[in-house]
C-alpha positions as CSV (number, residue, x, y, z in Angstrom):
1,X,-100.5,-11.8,-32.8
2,X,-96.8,-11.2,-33.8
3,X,-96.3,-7.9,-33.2
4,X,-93.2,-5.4,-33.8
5,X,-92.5,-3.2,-30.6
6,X,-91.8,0.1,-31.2
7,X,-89.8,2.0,-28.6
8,X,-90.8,5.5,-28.0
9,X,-87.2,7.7,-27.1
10,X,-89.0,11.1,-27.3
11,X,-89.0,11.6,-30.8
12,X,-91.9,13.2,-32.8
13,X,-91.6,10.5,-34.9
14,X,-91.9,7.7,-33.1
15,X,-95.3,7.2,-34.5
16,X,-94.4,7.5,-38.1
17,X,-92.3,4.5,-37.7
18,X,-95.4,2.6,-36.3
19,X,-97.3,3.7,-39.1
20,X,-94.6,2.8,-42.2
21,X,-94.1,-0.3,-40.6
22,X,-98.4,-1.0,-40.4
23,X,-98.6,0.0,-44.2
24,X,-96.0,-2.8,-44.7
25,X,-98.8,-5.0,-43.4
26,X,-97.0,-5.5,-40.1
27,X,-98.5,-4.7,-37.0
28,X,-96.7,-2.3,-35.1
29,X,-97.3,-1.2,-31.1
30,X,-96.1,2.0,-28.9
31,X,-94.2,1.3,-25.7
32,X,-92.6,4.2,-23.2
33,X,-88.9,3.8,-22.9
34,X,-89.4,3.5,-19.1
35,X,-92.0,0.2,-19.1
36,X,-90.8,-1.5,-21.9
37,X,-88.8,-4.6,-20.4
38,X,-91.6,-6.6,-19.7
39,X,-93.9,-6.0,-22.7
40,X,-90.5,-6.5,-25.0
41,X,-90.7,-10.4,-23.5
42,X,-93.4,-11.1,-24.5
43,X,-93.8,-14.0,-26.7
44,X,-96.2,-11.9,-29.4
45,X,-93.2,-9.7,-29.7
46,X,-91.2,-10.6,-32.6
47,X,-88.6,-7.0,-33.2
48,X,-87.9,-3.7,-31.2
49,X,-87.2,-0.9,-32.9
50,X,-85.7,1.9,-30.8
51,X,-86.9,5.3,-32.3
52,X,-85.3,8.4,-32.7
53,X,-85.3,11.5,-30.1
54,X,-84.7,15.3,-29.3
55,X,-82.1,14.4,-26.1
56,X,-78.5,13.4,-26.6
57,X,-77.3,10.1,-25.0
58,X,-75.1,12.3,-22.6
59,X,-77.8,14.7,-20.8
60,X,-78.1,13.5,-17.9
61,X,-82.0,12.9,-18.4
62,X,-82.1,11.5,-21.7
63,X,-83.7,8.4,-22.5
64,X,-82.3,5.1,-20.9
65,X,-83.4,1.9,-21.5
66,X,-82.6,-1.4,-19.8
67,X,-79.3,-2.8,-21.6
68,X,-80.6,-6.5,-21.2
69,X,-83.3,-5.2,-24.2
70,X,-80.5,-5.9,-26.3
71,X,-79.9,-9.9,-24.6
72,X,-83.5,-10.9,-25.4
73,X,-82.5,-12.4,-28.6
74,X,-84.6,-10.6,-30.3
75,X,-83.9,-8.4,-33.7
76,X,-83.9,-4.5,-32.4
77,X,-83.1,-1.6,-34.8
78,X,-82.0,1.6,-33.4
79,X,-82.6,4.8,-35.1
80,X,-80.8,8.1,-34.6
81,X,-81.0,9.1,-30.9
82,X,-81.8,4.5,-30.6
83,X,-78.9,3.9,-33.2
84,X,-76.5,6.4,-30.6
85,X,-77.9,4.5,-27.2
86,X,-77.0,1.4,-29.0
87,X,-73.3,2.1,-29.6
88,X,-72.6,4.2,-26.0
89,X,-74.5,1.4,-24.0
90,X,-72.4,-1.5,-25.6
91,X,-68.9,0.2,-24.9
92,X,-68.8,2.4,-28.6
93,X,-68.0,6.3,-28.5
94,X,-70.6,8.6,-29.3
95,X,-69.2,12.7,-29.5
96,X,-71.0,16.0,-30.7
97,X,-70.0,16.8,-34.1
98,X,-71.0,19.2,-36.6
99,X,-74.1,17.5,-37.2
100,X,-76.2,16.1,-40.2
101,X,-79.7,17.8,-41.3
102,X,-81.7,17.3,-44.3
103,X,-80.4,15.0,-47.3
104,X,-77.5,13.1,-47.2
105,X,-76.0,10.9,-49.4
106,X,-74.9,7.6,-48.0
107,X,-72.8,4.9,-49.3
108,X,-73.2,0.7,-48.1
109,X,-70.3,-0.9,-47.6
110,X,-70.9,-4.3,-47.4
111,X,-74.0,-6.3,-48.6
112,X,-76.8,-7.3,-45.7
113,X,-80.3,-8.1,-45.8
114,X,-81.3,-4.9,-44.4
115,X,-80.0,-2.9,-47.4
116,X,-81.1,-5.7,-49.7
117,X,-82.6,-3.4,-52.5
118,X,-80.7,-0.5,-52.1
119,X,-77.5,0.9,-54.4
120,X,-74.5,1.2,-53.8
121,X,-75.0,5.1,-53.0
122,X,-78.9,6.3,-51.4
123,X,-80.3,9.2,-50.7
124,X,-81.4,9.5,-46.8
125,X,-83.0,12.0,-44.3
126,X,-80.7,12.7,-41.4
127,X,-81.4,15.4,-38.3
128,X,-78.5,14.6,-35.6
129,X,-76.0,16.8,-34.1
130,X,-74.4,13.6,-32.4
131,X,-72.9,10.8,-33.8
132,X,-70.9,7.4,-33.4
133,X,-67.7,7.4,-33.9
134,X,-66.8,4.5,-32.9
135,X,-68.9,1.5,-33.0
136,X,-68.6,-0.9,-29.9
137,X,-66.5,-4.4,-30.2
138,X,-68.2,-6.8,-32.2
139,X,-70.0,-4.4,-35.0
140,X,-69.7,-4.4,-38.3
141,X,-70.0,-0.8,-39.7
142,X,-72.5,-1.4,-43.2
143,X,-72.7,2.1,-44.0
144,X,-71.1,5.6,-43.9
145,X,-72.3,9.4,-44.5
146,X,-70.9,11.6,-47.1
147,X,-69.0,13.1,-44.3
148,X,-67.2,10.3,-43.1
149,X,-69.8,9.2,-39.9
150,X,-71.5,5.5,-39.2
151,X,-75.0,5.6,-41.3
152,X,-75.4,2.0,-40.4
153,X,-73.8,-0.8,-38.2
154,X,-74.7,-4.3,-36.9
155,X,-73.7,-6.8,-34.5
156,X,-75.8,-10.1,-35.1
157,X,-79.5,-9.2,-34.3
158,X,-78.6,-5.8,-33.3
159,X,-79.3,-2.8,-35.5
160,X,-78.3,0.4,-35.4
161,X,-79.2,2.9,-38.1
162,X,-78.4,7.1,-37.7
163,X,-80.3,8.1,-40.6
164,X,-84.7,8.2,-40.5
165,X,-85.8,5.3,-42.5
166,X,-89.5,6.0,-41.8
167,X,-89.1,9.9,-43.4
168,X,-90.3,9.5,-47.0
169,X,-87.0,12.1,-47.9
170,X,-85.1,8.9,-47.4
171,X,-86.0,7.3,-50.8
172,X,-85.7,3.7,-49.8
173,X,-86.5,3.9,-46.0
174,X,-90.0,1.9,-46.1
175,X,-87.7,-1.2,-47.8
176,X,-85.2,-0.9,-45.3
177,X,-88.0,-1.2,-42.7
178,X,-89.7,-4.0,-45.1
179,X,-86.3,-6.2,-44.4
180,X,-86.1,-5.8,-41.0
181,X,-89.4,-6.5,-40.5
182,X,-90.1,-9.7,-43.3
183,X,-86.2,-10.5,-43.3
184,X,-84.7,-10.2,-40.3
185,X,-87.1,-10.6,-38.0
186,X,-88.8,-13.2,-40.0
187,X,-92.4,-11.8,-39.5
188,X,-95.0,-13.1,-41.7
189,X,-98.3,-12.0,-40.7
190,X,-100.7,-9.7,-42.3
191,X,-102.2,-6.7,-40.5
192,X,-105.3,-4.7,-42.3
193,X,-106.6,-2.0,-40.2
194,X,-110.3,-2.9,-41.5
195,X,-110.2,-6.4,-40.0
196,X,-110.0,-4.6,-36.7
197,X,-113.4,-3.7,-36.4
198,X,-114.6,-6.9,-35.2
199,X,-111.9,-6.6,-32.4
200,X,-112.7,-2.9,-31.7
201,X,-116.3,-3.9,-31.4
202,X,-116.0,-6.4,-28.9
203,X,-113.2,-4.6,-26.8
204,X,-116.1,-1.8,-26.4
205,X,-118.6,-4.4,-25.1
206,X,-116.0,-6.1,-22.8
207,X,-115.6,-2.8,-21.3
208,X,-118.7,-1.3,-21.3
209,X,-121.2,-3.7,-19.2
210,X,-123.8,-1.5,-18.4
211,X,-124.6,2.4,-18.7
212,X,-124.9,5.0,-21.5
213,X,-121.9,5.9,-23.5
214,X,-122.2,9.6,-24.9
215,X,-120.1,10.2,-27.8
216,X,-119.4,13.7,-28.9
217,X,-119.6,14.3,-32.5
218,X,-118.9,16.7,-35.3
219,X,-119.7,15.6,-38.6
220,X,-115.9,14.6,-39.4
221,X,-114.7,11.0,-40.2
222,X,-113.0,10.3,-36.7
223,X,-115.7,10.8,-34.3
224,X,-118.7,9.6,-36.9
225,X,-116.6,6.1,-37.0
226,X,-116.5,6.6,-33.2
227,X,-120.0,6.9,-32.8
228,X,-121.1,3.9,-35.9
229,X,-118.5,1.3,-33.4
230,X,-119.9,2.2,-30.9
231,X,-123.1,2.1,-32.1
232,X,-122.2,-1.7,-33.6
233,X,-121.0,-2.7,-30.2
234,X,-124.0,-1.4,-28.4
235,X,-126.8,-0.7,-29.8
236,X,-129.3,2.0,-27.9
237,X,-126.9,2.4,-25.5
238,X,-125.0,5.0,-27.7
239,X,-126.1,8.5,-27.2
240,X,-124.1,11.3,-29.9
241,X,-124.5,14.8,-28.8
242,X,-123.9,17.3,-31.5
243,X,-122.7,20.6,-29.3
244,X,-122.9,23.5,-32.2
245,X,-120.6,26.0,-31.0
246,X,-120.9,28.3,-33.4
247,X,-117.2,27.2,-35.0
248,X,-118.1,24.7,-38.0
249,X,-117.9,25.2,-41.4
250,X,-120.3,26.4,-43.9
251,X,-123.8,23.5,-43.3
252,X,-121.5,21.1,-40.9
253,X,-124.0,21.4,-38.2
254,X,-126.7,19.9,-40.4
255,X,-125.0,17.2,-42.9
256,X,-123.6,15.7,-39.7
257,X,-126.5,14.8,-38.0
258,X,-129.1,14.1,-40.6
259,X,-126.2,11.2,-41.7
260,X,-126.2,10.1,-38.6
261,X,-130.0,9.5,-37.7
262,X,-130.2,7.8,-40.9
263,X,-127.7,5.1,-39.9
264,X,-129.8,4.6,-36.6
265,X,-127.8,6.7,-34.3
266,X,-129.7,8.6,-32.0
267,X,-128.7,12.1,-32.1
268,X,-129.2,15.0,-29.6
269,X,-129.1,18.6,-31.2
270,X,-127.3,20.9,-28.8
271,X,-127.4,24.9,-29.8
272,X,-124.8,26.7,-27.8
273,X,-123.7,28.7,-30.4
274,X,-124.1,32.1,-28.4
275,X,-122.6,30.9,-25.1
276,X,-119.6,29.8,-27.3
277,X,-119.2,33.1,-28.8
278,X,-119.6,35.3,-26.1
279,X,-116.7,33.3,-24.2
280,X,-114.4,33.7,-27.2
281,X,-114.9,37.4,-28.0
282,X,-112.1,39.5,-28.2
283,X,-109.6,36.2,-26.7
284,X,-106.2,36.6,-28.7
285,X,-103.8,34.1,-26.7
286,X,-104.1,30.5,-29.2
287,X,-103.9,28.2,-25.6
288,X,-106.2,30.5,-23.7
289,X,-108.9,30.4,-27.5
290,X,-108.5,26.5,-27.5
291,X,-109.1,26.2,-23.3
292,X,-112.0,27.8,-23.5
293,X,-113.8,25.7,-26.3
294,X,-112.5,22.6,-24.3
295,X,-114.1,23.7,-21.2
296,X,-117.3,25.2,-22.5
297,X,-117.8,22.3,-24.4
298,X,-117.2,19.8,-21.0
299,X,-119.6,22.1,-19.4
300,X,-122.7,21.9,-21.9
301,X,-121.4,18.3,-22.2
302,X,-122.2,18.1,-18.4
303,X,-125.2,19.8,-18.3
304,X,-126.1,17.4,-21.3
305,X,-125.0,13.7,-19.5
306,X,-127.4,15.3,-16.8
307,X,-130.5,14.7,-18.6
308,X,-129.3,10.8,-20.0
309,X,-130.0,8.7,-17.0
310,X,-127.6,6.3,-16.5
311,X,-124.8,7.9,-18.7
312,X,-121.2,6.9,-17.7
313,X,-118.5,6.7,-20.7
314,X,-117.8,10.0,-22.6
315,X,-116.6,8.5,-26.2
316,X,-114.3,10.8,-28.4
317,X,-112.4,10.2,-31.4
318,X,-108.8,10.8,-30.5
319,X,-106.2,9.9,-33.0
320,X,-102.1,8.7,-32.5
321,X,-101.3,12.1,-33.7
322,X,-104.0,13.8,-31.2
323,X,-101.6,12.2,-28.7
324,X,-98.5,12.7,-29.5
325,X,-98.9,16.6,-30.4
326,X,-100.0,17.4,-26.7
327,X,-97.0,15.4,-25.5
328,X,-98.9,12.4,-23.6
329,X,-95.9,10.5,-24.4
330,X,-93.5,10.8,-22.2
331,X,-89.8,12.8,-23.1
332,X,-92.0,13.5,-26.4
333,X,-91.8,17.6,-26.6
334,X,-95.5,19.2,-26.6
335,X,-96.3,21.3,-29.3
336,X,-99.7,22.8,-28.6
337,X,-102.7,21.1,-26.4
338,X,-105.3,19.0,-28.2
339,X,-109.1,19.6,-27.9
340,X,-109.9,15.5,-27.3
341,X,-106.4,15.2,-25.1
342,X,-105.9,18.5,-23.0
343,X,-109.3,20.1,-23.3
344,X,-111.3,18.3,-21.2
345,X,-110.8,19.6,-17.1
346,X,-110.3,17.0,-14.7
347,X,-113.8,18.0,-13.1
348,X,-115.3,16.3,-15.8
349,X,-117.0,13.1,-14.4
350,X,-117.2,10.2,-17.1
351,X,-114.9,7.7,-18.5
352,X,-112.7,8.1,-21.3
353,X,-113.3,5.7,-24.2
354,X,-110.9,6.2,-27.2
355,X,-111.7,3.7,-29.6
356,X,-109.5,5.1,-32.3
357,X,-106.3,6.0,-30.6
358,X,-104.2,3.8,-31.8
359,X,-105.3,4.5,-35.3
360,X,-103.8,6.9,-38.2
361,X,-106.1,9.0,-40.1
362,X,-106.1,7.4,-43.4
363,X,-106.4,3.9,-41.2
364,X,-109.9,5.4,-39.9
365,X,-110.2,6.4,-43.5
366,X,-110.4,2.9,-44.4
367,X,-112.0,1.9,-41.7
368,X,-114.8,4.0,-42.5
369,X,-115.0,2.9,-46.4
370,X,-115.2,-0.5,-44.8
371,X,-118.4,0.8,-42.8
372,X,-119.6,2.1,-45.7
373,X,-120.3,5.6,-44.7
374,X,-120.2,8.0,-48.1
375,X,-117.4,9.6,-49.5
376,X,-118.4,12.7,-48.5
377,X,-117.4,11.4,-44.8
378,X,-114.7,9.4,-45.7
379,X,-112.8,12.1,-47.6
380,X,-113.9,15.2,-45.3
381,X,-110.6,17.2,-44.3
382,X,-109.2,16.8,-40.8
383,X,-110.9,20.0,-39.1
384,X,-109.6,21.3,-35.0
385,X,-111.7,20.6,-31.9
386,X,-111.8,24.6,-31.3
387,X,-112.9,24.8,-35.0
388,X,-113.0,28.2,-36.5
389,X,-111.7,29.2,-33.2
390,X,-108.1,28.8,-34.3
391,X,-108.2,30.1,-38.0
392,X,-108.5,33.4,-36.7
393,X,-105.4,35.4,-35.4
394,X,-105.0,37.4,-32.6
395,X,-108.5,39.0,-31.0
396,X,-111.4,36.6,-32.0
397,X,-114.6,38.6,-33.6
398,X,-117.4,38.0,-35.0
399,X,-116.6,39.7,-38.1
400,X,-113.4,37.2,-38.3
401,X,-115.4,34.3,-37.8
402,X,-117.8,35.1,-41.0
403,X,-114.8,36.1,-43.1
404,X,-113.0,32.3,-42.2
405,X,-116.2,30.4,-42.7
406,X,-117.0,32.0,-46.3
407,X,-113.4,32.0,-47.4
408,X,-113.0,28.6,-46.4
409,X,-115.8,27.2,-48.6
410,X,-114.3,29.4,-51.2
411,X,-111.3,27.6,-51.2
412,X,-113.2,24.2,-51.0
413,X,-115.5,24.9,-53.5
414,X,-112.6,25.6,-56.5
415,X,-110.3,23.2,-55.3
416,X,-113.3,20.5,-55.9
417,X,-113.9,21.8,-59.2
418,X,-110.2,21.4,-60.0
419,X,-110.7,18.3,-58.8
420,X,-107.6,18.5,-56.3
421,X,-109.9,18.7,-53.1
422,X,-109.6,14.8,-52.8
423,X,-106.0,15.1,-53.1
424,X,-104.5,17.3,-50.3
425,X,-104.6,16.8,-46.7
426,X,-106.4,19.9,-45.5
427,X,-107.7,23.4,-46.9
428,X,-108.7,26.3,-45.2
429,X,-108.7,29.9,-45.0
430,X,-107.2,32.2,-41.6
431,X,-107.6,35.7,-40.6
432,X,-105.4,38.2,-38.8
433,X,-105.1,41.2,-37.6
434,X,-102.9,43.1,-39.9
435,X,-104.9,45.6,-42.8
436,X,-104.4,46.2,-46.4
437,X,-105.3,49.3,-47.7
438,X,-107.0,48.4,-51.7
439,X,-109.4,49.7,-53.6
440,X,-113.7,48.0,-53.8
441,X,-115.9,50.1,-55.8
442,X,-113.5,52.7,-56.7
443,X,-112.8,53.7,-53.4
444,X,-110.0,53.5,-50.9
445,X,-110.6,50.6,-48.4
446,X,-108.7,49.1,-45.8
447,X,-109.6,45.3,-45.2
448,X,-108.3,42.6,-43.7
449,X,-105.1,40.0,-45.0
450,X,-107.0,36.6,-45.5
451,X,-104.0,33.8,-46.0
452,X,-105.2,30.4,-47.7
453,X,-103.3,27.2,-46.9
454,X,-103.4,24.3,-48.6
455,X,-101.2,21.0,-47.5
456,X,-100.4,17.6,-48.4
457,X,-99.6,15.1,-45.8
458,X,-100.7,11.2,-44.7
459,X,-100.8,11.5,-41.5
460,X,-100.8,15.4,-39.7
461,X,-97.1,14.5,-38.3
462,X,-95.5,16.3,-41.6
463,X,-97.0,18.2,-44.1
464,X,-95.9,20.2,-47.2
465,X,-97.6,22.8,-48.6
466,X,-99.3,22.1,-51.9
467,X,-98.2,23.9,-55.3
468,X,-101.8,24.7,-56.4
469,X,-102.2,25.6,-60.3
470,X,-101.6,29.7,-60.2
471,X,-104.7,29.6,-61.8
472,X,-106.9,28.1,-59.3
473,X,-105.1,30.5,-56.9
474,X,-105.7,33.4,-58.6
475,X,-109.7,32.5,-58.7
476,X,-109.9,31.4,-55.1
477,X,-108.0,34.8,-54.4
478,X,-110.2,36.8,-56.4
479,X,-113.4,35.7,-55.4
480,X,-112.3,35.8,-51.4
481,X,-111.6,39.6,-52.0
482,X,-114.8,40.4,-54.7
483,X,-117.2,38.3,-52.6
484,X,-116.4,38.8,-49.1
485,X,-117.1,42.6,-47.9
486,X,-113.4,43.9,-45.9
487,X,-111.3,41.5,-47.3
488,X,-108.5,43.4,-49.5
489,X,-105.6,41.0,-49.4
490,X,-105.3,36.9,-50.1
491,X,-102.0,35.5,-49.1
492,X,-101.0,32.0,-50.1
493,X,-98.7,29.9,-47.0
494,X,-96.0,28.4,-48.3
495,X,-94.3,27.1,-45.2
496,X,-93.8,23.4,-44.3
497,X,-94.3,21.2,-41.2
498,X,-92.0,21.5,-39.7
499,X,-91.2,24.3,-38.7
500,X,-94.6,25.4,-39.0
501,X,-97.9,23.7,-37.4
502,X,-100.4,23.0,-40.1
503,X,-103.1,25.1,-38.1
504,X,-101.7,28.7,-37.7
505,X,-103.4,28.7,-33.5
């Protein structure tokens, strides 16, 4: 299959350039920066792209790739931290300057078929603090910033781009990546996520020759399209436990697992709602609130595999973000641990299976229409491992808990019948600490601040927040504060990502 290689430099992004270049209908693969010589030779790989990155090319532990990636005769396109490697590796000059962040207006020079599309002047998304100024012997500079720096240059096959093409601030970066990929490196393949489920399938049963698989589930769309492939590849073989910890939203608990058995799936009910609880109460510290979920739940999991003879895979449904926010790439920076990724203590005994991994969320999405599971899966809103857990700020309680779980269907109930609950990412209610003195029933009454948040992202690695109707606001906020007893205060968070985390803990 012809494939474009995607070189991972430590950039939070690196991912996002996988996915723009998938939706293109390409298929695009992840390689470490320190491995990637021998899988770049391969014959299936037709492109390298070389993605962008938090180090600069002079730290002494930055990034370094083998120059003779750049003598395979293959197309490679650099980006930012790549598009910097590029020009310092092959003899150019790359100095600190006063660096480019946000919006930038850039202006092409000279006609290629990587700009084919774009005018004369485009808007693009830079964040760089380095930059080239001058590009190495042979390199023909295609593009400059509205401060006088290289936006683009090209020697050949060779690429080199400062500016994020895959950011959707960059208004024309998905046909810049469309040329390299169908232009310059002459790839003509299709790649559909849905038609993967036949490979997924048998990948399971090639690994999985004998013994159990037990497959942790939760009611959302990543682990119930874990557990139907699974299922697919192997039958009664497929165990779900459904662990209730106490965390879910409103009737979770019970949708989940009556869907389940009806597709075939044999489902084991698992109350630990009270051992949960008990563990978290009073727990401020976010790391310390999502630890303890990920080890309680490996514990009951345990005590669980214990009963099912023969059990030997655990099975969870860990997405490319999952990874890429705990930092399992390498010289990627971690931003907080994930509950499928970081949770789970190396006591634990079974094998890992993470059929969805190298799947983004609206891929599984599709996947999942493909299965034909309802809407009501399909659609559900990405929801945290720790669940409820890490809505509530600073001491956990059970008071907290309630207040998040009924606010949050609040806020899902009116944005439905606005009809905009379809259309954003994720929406949810937190809880802190802080108090607001008000007045319910004509008396003075000091309740707590609940905050809603409401985003809109494709794929959890950005997100903006969404500018709800004020009046939908106004009647989400004034049923959370009439309906829900010590509530005096609803905020609305208005803060992207980044800086922000979607999830407040």
């Amino acid at each position: 299959m012809e494939k474009i290689l995607v070189v991972n430099l430590g950039g939070q992004y690196a991912h996002l350039i996988a996915r723009r270049i998938r939706e293109i209908g390409a298929y695009a693969e992840i390689a470490s920066y320190d491995s990637v010589l021998e899988v770049a030779k391969s014959d299936e790989v037709k492109a390298i792209v070389l993605s962008g990155g938090p180090a600069s090319v002079y730290e002494p532990n930055s990034p370094d790739l083998p120059v003779d990636l750049l003598y395979l005769g293959k197309p490679v396109l650099g980006i930012c931290f790549g598009h910097q490697w590029i020009a310092k590796k092959l003899g150019g000059v790359v100095e600190r300057g006063k660096g480019e962040y946000g919006k930038t207006m850039v202006r092409i020079l000279s006609s290629d078929p990587l700009f084919e599309g774009w005018e004369a002047e485009e808007v693009v998304w830079m964040s760089h603090s380095d930059y080239v100024k001058e590009v190495p012997s042979g390199f023909q500079v295609l593009a400059v910033s509205e401060n006088g720096y290289v936006a683009a240059m090209r020697s050949g096959h060779i690429y080199g781009v400062q500016f994020h093409p895959e950011v959707r601030h960059t208004a024309k970066g998905v046909r810049l990546l469309e040329n390299f990929v169908r232009k310059v490196a002459g790839i003509k393949s299709v790649w559909v996520p849905e038609e993967q489920v036949g490979k997924i399938v048998e990948e399971i049963k090639a690994r999985v020759k004998e013994g159990i698989v037990v497959v942790g589930v939760s009611g959302g769309v990543d682990s119930t399209v874990t557990a139907v492939l699974l299922h697919m590849a192997l039958g009664s073989r497929v165990k779900a436990v459904f662990i209730d910890h106490g965390l879910f939203r409103e009737g979770e608990p019970e949708k989940a697992v009556q869907l389940l058995r009806s597709i075939g799936i044999d489902v084991l009910y698992i109350d630990a709602r009270e051992r949960f609880l008990k563990k978290l109460d009073g727990v401020s510290d976010c790391e310390e609130k999502r630890r303890i979920v990920g080890e309680t739940f490996a514990e009951v999991f345990t005590e669980v595999v214990a009963g099912i003879p023969n059990a030997k895979y655990l099975a969870q449904g860990t997405l490319y973000p999952d990874v890429i926010e705990s930092g399992a790439v390498k010289g990627a920076d971690r931003i907080k641990s994930h509950h499928n990724v970081g949770g789970i203590p190396s006591w634990f005994s079974l094998e890992l299976i993470e059929p969805l991994r190298d799947f983004y969320k609206d891929e599984v999405r599709r996947i999942a229409k493909s299965l034909g599971l309802p809407d009501e899966v399909v659609y559900r809103h990405p929801f945290p491992g720790p669940g409820l857990a890490v809505r509530i700020i600073g001491p956990f309680t059970l008071e907290k808990l309630e207040i998040v779980r009924r606010a949050t269907k609040i806020v899902e109930e009116e944005l439905d019948r606005a009809g905009l609950l379809r259309k954003v990412w994720q929406a949810f209610a937190t809880v802190g600490e802080d108090k607001w003195v008000g007045v319910k029933g004509d008396r003075r009454a000091e309740g707590y601040i609940v905050t809603v948040r409401v985003v809109e992202s494709e794929d959890a690695m950005t997100a903006d927040w969404a500018k709800i109707p004020h009046d939908v606001l106004d009647k989400i906020a004034s049923r959370i504060a009439s309906e829900i007893p010590h509530v005096t205060m609803v905020t609305y968070a208005i803060t992207s990502k980044p800086p922000s985390t979607i999830e407040p803990c």
